[in-house]
N, C-alpha and C positions, 0 to 999 in steps of 0.2 A: 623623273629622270634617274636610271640607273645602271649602273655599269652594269655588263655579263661575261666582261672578256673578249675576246676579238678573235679572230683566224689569223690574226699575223704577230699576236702574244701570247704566248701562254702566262696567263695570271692565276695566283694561287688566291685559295679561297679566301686566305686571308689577306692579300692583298686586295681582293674589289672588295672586302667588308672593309677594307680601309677606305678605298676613294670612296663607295657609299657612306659612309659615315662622316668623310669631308664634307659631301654635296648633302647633306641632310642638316648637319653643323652650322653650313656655310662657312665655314674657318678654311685654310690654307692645309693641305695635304703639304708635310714635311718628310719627302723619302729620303732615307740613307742607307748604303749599302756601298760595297766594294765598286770602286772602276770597273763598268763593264758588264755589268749584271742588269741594267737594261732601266735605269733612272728614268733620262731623258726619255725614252722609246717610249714609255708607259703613260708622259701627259702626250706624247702625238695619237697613240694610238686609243686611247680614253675619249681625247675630242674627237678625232673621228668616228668613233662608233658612238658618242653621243651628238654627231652631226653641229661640232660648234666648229666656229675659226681658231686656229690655237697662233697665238698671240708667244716669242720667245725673246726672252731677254735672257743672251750668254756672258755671264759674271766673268770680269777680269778682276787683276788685284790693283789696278785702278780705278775701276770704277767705282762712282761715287752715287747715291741713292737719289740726288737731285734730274739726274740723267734720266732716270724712270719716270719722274714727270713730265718734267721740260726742260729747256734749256734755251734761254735768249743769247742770238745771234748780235750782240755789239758790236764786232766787226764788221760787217755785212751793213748795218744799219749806217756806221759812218762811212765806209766804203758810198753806200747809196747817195747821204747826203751831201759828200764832193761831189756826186756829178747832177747834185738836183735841179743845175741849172738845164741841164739836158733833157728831161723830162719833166721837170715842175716840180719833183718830190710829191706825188700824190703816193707813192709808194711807203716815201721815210714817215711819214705822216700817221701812217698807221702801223704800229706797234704789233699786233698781231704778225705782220706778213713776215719779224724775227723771231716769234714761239717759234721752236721745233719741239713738236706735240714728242713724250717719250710713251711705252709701251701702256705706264700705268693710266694715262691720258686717253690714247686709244682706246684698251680695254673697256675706263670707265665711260665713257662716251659712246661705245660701238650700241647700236640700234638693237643686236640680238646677244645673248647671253654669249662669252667667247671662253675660252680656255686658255689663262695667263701662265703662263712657265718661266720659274725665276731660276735658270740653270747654276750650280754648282757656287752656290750665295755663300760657300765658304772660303772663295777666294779672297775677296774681299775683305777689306780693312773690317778690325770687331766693330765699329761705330757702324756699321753699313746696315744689320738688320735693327736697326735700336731706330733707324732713322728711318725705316719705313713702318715701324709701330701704327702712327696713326693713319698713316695714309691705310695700309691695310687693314685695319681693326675698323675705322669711320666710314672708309670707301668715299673720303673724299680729300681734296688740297686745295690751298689757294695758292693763286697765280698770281703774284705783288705786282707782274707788271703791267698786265691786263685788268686788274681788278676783278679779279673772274672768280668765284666759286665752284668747282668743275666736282660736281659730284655725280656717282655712278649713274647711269638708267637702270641698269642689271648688274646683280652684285657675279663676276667673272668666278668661274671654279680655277681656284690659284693652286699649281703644283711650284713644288721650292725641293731644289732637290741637294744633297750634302753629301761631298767626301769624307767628312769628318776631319778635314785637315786644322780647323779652328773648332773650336768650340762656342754655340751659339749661345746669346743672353735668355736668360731664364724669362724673362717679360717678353722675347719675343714667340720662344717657345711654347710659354701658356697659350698663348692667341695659336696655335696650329691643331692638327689632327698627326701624328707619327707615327709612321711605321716604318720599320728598317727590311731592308730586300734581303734575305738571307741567299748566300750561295746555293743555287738549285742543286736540288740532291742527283744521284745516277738518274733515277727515275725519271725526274721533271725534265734533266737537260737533254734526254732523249728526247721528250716530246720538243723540244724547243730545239732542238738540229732537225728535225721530223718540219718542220714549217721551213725552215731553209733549204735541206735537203731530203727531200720527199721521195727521192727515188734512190738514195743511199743505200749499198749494200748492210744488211745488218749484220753481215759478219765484219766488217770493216769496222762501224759503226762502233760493235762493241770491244776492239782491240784499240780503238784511238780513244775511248772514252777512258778505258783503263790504263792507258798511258797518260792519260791527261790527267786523272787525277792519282796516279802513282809521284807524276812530280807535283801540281800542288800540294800532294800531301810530306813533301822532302823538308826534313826539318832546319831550320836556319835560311829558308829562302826571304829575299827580301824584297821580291814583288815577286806574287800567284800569279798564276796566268787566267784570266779573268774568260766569262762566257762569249766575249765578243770575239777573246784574240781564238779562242777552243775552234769557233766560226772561220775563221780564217786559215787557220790549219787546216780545217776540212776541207775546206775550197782549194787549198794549194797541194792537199794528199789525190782530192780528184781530179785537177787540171793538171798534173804530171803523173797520175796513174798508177800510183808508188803501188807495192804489190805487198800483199797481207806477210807475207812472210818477214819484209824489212821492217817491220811494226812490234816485233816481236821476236825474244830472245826462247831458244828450243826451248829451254825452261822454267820459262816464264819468267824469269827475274826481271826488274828494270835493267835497261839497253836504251842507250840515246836512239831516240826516236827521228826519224828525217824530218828534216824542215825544223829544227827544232828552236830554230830564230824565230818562229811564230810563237811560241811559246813563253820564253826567257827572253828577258829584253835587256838585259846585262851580263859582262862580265864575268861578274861575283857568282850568280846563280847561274851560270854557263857553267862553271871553275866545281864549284859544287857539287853539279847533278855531275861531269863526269870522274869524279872522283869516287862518288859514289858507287858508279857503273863500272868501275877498275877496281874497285875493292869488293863488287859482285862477283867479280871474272874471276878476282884470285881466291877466293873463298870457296869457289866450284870443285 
């Protein structure tokens, strides 16, 4: 089993020497990288070109790591046995019919090898990856109220993917495989608009590229504009037709760009870039 990259990602070489060297390991692939550079996309498109089911658990900052296994319904259960005179209670009777199986359950139980994805596991309280140590490390848990031992068939290829917004425990990090997504350079993010928009003008192509990273490269901004929103730009420069001339100031300087809400998603680095672009004008 080994990754090659896909037709609907562009992955860098050292990114699939990374997922190979997860599934070789057998440990947890831990990506990080900027919002938007394509985390999540990469355990969808990893399982499907290695033909598994991809399994997703999306991390809030409540969530707690017992939810990944299971979680007994006692509500439901006494709810049941008030009305057990109505059907007997052959339901409350049996304990199982309250497990609610969580993702790491399924996973380890599924009949074929699947692809677990533990999204953006730095929202989460810091106790959160400490408490999934063994279960990930053993590949197995007990179920106290079942009495159930639930250990893997197939040990699952686990992507874990991080904003860096916490910083992760050193013991949980030993047990993974790391690699960080680096911002794709000019080069790469041609080929990765080239999968989106395939019939894109490349004179267009490369006047929107050079605006897009004219402002992410503006100093003091306090959110870049990431690979996804660059994507959406694109789509809204070709579904209103914007015309190469408005992309671009006679002399090359940076010039607000149209659409440029796709871009800048605050005030502050709205206030910024045109200040910028007013203090290009008068300098001319």
């Amino acid at each position: 089993m080994k990754f090659e990259g896909s037709a609907n990602y562009i992955a860098t070489q050292d990114l699939m020497l990374s997922v190979n060297a997860a599934i070789t390991l057998q440990r947890p692939l831990l990506v990080k990288g900027e919002p938007g550079t394509g985390k999540t996309m990469l355990a969808e498109e990893v399982a499907e070109a290695l033909n598994m089911p991809l399994l997703q658990w999306h991390i809030k900052s409540t969530t707690k790591a017992q939810q990944g296994l299971y979680e007994y319904d006692a509500v439901s259960r006494l709810r049941d046995s008030q009305l057990a005179d109505v059907d007997g209670g052959e339901r409350v009777r049996d304990i199982q019919n309250y497990i609610v199986r969580g993702v790491l359950w399924q996973a380890f139980t599924s009949d074929q090898p699947v692809a677990l994805l533990i999204d953006e596991i730095d929202k989460a309280d810091i106790e959160f990856p400490n408490d999934l140590l063994r279960e990930l490390d053993r590949m197995e848990f007990y179920c106290y109220e079942t009495r159930q031992l639930i250990k893997a068939k197939t040990r699952p290829l686990v992507f874990i993917t991080s904003n860096n917004e916490k910083e992760l425990p050193d013991a949980f990090l030993r047990r993974c495989f790391f690699h960080y997504i680096k911002f794709p350079e000019p080069e790469t993010m041609k080929q990765i608009v080239d999968v989106h928009f395939p019939t894109l003008k490349k004179e267009l192509l490369a006047i929107a590229l050079k605006n897009f990273y004219d402002v992410r490269g503006l100093p003091g901004l306090k959110k870049k504009p990431s690979t996804s929103e660059l994507l959406d730009w694109l789509k809204l420069l070709v579904a209103e037709d914007i015309p190469l001339e408005a992309l671009q100031s006679a002399d090359q300087k940076v010039s607000v760009p149209p659409l440029v809400g796709a871009l800048l998603k605050n005030e502050q680095d709205v206030t910024l870039f045109e200040k910028l672009v007013f203090m290009n004008q008068r300098n001319r």
